[in-house]
Backbone as CSV, one residue per row, in Angstrom:
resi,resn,N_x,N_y,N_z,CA_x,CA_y,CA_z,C_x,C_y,C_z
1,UNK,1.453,37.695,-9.252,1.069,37.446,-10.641,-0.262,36.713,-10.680
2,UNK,-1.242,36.988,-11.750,-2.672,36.697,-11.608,-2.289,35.380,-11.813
3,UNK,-2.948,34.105,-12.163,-3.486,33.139,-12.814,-4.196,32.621,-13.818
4,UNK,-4.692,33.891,-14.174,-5.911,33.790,-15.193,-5.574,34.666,-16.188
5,UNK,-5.841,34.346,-17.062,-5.449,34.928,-18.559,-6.625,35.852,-19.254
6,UNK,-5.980,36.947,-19.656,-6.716,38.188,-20.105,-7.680,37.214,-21.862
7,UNK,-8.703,37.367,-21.688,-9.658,36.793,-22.384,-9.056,37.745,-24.598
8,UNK,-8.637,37.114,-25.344,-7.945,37.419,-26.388,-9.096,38.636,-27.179
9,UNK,-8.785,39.794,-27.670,-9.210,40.027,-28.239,-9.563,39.266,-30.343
10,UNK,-10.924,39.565,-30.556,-11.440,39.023,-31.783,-10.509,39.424,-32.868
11,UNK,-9.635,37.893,-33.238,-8.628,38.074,-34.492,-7.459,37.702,-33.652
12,UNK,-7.195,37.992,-32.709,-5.786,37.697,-31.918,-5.791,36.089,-31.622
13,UNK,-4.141,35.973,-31.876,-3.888,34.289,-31.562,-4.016,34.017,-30.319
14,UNK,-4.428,32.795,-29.355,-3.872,32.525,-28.029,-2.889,32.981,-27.413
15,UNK,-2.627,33.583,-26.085,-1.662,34.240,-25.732,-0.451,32.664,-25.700
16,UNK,0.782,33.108,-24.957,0.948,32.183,-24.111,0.337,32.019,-22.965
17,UNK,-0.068,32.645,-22.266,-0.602,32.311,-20.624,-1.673,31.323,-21.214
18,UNK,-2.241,31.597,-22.180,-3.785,30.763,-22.720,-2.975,29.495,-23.027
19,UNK,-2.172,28.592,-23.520,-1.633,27.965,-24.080,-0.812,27.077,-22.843
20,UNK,-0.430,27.746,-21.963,0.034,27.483,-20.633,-0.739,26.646,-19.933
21,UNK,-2.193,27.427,-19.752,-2.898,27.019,-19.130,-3.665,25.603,-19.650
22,UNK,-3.900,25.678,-20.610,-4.907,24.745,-21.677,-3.841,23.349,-21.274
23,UNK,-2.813,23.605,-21.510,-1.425,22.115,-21.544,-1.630,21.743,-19.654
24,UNK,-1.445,22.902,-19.087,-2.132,22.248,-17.622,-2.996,21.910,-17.226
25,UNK,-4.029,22.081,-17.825,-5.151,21.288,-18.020,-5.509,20.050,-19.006
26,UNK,-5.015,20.033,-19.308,-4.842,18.484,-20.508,-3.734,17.508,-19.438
27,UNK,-2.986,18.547,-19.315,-1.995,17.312,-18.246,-2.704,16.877,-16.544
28,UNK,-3.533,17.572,-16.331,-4.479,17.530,-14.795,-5.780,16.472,-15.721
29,UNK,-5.935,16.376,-16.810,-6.845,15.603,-16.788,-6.436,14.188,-17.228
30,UNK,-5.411,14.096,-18.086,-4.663,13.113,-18.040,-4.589,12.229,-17.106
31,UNK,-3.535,13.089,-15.941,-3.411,12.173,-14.614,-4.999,11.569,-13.989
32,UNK,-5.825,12.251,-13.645,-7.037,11.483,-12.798,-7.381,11.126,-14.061
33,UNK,-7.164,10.786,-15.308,-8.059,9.516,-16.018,-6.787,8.444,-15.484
34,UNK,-5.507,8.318,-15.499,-4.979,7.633,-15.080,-4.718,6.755,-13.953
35,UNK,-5.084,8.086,-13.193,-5.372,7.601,-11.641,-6.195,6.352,-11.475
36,UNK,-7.531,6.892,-12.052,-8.661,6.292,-12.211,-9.220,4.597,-12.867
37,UNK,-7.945,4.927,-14.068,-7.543,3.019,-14.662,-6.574,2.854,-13.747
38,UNK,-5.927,3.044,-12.466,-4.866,2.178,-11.659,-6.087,1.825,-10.978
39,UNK,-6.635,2.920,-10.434,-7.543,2.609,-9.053,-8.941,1.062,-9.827
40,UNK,-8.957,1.542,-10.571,-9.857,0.199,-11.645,-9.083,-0.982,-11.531
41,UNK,-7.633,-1.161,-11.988,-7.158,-2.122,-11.940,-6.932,-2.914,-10.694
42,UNK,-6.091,-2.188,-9.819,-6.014,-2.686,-8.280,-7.582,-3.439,-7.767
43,UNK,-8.540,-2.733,-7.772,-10.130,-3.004,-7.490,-9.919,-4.056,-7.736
44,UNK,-10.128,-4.754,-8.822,-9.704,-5.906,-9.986,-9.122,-6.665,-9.305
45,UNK,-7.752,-6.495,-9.220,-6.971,-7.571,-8.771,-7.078,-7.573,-7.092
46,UNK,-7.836,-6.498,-6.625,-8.280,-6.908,-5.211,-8.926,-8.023,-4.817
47,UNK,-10.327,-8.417,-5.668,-11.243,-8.932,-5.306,-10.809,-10.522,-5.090
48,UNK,-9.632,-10.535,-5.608,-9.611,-12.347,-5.424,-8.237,-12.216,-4.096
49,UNK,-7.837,-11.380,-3.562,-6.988,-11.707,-2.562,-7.088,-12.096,-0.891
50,UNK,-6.749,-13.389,-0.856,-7.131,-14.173,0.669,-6.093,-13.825,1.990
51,UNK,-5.026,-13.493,0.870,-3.718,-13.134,2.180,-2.389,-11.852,1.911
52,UNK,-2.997,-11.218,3.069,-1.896,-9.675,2.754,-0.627,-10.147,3.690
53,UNK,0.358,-9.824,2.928,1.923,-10.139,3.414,2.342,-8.479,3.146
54,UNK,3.274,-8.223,4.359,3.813,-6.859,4.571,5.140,-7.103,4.693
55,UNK,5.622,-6.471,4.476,7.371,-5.867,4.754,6.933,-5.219,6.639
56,UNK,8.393,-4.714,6.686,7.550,-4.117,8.577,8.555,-2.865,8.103
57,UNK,9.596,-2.802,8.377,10.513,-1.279,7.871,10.025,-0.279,6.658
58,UNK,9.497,0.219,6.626,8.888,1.300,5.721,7.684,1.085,5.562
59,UNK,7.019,-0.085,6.018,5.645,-0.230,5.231,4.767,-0.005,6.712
60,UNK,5.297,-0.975,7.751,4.299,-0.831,8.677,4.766,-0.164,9.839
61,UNK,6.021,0.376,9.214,6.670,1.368,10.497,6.961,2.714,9.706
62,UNK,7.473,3.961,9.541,8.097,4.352,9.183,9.894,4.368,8.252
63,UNK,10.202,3.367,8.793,11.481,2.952,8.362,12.768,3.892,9.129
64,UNK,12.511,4.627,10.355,12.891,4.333,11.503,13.661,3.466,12.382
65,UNK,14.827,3.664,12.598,15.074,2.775,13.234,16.079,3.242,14.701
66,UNK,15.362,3.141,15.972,15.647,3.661,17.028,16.525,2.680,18.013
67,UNK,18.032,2.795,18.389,19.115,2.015,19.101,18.976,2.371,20.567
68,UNK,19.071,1.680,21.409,19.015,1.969,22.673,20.246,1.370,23.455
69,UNK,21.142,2.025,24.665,21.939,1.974,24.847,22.134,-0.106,25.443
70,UNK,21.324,-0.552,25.549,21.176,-2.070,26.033,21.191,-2.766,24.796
71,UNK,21.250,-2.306,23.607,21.185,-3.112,22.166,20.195,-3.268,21.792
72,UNK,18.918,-2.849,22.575,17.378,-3.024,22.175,16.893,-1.919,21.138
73,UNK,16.542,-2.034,20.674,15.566,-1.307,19.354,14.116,-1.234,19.581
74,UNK,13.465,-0.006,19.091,12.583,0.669,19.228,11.680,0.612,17.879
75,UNK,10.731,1.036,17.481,9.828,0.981,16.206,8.766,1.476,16.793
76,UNK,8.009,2.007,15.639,6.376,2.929,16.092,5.744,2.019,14.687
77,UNK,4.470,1.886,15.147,3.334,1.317,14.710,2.031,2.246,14.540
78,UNK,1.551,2.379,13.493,0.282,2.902,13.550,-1.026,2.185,13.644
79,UNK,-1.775,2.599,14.934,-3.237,2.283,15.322,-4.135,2.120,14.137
80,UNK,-4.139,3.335,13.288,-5.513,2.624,12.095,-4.646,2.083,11.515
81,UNK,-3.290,1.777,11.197,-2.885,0.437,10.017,-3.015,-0.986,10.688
82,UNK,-3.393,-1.013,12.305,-3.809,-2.075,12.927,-5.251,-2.322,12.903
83,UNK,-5.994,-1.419,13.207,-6.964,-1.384,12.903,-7.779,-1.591,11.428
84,UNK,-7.323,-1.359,10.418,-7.875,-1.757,9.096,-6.642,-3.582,8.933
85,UNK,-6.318,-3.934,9.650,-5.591,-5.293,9.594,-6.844,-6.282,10.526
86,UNK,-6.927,-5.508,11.814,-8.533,-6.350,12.221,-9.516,-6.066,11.559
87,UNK,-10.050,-5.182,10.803,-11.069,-5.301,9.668,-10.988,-6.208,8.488
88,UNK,-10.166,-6.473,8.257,-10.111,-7.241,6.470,-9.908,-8.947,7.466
89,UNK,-9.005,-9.350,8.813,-9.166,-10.478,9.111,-10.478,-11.193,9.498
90,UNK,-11.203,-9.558,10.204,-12.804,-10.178,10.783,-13.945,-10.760,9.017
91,UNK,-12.920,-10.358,8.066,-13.726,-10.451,6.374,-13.368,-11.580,5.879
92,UNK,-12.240,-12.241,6.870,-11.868,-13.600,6.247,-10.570,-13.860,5.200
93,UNK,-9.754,-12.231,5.248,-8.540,-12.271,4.920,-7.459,-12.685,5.944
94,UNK,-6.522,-13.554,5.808,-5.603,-13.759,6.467,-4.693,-12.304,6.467
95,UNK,-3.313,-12.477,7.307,-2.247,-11.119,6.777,-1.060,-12.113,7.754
96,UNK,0.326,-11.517,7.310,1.493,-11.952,7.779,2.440,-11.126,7.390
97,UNK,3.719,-11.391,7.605,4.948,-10.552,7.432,6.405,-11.456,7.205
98,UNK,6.609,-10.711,6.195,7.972,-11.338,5.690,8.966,-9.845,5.865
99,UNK,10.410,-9.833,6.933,11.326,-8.843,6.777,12.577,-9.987,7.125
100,UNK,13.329,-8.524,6.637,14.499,-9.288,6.428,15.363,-9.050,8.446
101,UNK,14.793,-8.168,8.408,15.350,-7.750,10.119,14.311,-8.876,10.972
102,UNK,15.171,-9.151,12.381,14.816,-9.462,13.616,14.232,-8.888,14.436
103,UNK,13.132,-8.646,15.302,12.777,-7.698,16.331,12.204,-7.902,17.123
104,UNK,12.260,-8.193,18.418,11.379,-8.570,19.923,9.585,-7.621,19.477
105,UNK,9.378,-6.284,18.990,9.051,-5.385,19.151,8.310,-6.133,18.006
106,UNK,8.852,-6.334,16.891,7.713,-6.729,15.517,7.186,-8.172,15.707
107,UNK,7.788,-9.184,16.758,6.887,-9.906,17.367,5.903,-9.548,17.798
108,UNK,6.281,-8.937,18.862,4.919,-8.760,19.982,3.835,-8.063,18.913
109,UNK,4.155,-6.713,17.932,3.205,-6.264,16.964,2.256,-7.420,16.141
110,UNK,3.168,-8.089,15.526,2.641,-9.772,14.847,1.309,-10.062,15.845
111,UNK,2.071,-10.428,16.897,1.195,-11.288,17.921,-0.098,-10.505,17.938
112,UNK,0.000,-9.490,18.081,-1.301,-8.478,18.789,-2.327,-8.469,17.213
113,UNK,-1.543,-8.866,16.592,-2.487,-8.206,15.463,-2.891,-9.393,14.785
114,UNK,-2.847,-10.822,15.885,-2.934,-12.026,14.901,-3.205,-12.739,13.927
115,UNK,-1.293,-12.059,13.414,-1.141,-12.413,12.333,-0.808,-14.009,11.342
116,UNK,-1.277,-14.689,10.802,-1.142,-16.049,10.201,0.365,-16.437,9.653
117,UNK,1.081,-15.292,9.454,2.681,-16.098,8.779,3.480,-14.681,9.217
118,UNK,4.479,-15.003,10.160,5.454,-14.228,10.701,6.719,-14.698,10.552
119,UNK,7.216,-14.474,9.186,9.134,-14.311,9.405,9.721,-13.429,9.122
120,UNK,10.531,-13.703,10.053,11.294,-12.874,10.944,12.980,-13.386,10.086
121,UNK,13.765,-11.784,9.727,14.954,-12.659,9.587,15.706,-13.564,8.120
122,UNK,14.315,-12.853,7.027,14.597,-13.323,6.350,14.674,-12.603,4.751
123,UNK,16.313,-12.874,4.478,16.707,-11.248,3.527,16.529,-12.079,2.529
124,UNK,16.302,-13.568,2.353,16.026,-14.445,1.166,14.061,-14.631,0.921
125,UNK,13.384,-13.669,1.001,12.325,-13.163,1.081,11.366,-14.267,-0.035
126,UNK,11.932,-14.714,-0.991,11.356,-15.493,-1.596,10.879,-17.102,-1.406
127,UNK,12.129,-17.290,-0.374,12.128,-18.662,-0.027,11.187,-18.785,1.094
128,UNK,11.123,-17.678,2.285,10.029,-17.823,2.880,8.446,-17.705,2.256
129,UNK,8.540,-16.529,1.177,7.111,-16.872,0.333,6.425,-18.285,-0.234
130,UNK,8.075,-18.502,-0.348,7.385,-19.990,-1.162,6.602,-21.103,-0.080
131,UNK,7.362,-21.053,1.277,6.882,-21.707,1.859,5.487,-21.334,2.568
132,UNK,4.902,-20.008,2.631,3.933,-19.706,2.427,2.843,-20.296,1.809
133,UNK,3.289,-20.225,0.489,2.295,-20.928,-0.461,2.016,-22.036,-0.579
134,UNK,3.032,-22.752,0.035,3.117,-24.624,0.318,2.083,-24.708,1.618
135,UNK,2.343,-23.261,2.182,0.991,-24.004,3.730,-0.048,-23.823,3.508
136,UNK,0.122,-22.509,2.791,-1.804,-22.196,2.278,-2.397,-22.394,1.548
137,UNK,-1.602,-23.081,0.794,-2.758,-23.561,-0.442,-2.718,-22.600,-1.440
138,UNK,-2.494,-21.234,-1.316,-2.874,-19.896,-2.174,-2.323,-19.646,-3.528
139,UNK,-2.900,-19.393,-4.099,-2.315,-18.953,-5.892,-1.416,-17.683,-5.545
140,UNK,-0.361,-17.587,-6.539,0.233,-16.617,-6.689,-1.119,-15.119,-6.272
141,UNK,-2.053,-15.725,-7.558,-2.813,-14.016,-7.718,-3.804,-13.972,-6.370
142,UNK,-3.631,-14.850,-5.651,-4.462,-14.677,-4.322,-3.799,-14.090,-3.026
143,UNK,-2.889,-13.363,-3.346,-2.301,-12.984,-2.403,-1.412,-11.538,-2.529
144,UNK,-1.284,-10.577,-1.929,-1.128,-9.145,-1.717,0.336,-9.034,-1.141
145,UNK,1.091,-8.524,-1.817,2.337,-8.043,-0.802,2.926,-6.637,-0.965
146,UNK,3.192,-6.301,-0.101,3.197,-4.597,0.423,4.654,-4.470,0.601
147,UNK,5.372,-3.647,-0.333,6.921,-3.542,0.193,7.416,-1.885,-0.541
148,UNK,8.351,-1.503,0.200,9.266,-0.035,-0.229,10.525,-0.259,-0.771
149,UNK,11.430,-1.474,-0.925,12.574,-0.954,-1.198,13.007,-2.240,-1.746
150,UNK,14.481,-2.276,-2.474,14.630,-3.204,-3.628,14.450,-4.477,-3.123
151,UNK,14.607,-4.795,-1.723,14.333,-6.459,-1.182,13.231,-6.787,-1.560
152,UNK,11.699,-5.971,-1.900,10.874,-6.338,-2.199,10.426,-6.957,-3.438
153,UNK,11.250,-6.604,-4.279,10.685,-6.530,-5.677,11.084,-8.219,-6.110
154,UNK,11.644,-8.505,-5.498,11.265,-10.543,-5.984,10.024,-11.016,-5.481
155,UNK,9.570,-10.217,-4.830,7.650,-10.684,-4.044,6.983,-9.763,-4.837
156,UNK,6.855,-8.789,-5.089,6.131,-7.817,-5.957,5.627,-7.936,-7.194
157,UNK,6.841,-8.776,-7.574,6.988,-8.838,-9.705,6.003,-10.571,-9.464
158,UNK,6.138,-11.149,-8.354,5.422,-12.150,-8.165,3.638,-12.594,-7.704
159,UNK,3.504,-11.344,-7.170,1.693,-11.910,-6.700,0.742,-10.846,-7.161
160,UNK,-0.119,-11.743,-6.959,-1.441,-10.999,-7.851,-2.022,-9.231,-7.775
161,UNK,-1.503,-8.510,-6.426,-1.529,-7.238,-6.147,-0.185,-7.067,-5.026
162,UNK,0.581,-5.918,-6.048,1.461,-5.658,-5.832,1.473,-4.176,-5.002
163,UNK,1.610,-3.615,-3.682,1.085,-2.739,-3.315,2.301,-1.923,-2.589
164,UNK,2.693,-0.831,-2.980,3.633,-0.095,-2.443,3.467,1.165,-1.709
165,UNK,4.006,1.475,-0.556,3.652,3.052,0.211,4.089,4.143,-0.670
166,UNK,3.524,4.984,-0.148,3.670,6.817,-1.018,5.220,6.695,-0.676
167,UNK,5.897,6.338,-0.019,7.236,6.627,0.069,7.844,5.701,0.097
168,UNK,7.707,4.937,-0.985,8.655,3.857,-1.645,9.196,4.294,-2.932
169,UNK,10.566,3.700,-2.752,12.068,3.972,-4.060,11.000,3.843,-5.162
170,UNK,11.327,4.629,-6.109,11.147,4.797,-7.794,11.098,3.582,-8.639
171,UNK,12.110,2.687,-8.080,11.724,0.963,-8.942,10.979,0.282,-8.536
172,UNK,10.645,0.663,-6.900,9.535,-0.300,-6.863,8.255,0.310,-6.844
173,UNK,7.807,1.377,-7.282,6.646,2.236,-7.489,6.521,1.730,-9.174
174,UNK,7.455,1.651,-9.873,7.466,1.450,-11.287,6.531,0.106,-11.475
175,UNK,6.647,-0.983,-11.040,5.988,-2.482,-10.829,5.160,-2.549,-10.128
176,UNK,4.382,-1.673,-9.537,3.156,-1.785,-8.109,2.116,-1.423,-8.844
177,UNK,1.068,-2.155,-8.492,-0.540,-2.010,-9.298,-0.763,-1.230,-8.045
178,UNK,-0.229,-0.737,-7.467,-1.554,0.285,-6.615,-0.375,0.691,-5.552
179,UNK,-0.372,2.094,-5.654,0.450,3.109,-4.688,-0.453,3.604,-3.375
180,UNK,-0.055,3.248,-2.375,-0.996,4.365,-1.525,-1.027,5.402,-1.423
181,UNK,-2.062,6.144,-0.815,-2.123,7.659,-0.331,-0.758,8.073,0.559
182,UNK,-0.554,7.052,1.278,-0.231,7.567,3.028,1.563,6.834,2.735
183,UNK,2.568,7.476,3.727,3.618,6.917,3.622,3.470,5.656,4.431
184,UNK,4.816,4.801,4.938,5.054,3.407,5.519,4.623,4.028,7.033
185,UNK,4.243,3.985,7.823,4.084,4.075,9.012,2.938,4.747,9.654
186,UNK,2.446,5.534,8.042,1.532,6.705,8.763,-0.041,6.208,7.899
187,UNK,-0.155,5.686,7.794,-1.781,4.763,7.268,-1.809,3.902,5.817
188,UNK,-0.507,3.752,5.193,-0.144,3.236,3.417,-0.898,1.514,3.837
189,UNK,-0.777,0.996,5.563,-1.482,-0.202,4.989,-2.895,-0.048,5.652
190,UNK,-3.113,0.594,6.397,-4.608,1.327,5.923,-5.523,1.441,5.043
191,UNK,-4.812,1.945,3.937,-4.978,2.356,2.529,-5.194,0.911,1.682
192,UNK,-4.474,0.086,1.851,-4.415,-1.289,1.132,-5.763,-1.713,1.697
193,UNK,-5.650,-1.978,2.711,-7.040,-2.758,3.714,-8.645,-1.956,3.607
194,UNK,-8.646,-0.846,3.554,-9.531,-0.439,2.655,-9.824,-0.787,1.202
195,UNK,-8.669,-0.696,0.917,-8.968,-1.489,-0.812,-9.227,-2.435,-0.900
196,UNK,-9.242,-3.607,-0.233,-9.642,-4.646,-0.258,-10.837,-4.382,0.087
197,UNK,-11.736,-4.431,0.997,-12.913,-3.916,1.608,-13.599,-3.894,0.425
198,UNK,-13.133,-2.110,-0.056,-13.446,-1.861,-1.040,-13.774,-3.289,-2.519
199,UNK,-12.969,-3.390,-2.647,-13.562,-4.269,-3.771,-14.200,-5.316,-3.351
200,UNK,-14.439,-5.786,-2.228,-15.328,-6.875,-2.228,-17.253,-5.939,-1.700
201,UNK,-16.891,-4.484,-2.045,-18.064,-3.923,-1.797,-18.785,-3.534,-0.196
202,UNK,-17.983,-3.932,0.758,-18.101,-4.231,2.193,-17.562,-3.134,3.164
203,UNK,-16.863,-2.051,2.471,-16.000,-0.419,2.967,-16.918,-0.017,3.600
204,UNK,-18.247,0.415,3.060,-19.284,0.947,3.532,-19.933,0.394,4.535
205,UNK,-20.377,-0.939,4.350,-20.861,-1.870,5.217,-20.520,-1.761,6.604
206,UNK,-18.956,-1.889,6.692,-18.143,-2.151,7.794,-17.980,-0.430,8.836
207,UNK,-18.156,0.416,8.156,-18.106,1.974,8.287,-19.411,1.877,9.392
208,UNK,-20.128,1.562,8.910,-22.374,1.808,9.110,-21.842,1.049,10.331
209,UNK,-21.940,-0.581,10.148,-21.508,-1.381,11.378,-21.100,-0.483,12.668
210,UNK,-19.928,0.678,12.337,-19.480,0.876,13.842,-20.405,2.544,14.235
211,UNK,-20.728,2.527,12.828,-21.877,4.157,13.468,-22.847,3.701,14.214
212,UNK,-23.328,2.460,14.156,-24.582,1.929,14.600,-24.374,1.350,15.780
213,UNK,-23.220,1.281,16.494,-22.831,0.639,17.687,-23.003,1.875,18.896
């Protein structure tokens, strides 16, 4: 079946296919003006954030979770979501992690990626935030937290950029100033860490930096 609609003869009403098309196009332009005031807003509430806090199960892993016959557990990490985590720290952003799980494996990740606030263990997610904010000094709106699933949403509804992966639950996509491109494991905090960049104007900067090396 074509796509394109037979052009109306002079006096004839709009077909439907014409009418079809016109509403899919009003609704395609809709969305990227929409797109376009999130991506405005996030920018916005980027520019004042000093410290990114992550979830680790869906956000900086897949949400995956691999048993091994010794009781040890397994997790995959993605290289550029480490890599855009040493870009925004070399900019003078802190980053840390609040989950509610334990893991030898999301230590050693923490460690490598030295990170400023690592707990571990904690399904009361708020109480470790708070104490967060008692060490750093930081305003609510100065600070970024990245989560997929309902544990998140007492940190979410709380700080200044609220940032959720392409494959996070429906309620907590509903409350997030800024969705990523990419799912939890496969570049979503990538995507954040660029945005930050981004709004402090420095994306480009930092890009040139490594062409020129």
């Amino acid at each position: 079946m074509s796509d394109t609609c037979t052009p109306p003869k002079n006096g004839d009403y709009p077909s439907d296919c014409e009418i079809t098309a016109g509403l899919r196009s009003m609704a395609a332009n809709q969305t990227k003006e929409r797109l376009a005031k999130d991506q405005e807003l996030a920018l916005a509430k980027a520019k004042d954030i000093k410290l990114l806090l992550l979830d680790v199960d869906g956000v900086l892993t897949d949400g995956t979770l691999i048993y091994h016959h010794d009781g040890q557990e397994s997790k995959t990490f993605n290289t550029q979501d480490g890599f855009g985590l040493r870009l925004i720290r070399e900019c003078g952003i802190a980053t840390g992690l609040i989950t509610a799980r334990k893991s030898q494996v999301v230590s050693r990740r923490a460690k490598e990626l030295q990170m400023s606030y690592i707990y571990q263990g904690n399904s009361n997610k708020l109480g470790a935030y708070k104490e967060i904010i008692k060490e750093s000094g930081l305003k609510p709106f100065e600070i970024c937290y990245m989560g997929d699933d309902w544990l998140d949403l007492v940190l979410l509804k709380r700080v200044g950029l609220a940032a959720v992966p392409a494959n996070a639950v429906e309620e907590v996509k509903d409350i997030a100033h800024y969705i990523t491109h990419h799912s939890g494991g496969q570049g979503a905090v990538r995507d954040v860490c660029n945005l930050l960049l981004e709004s402090r104007n420095i994306l480009s900067s930092c890009l040139q930096d490594y062409m020129n090396r």
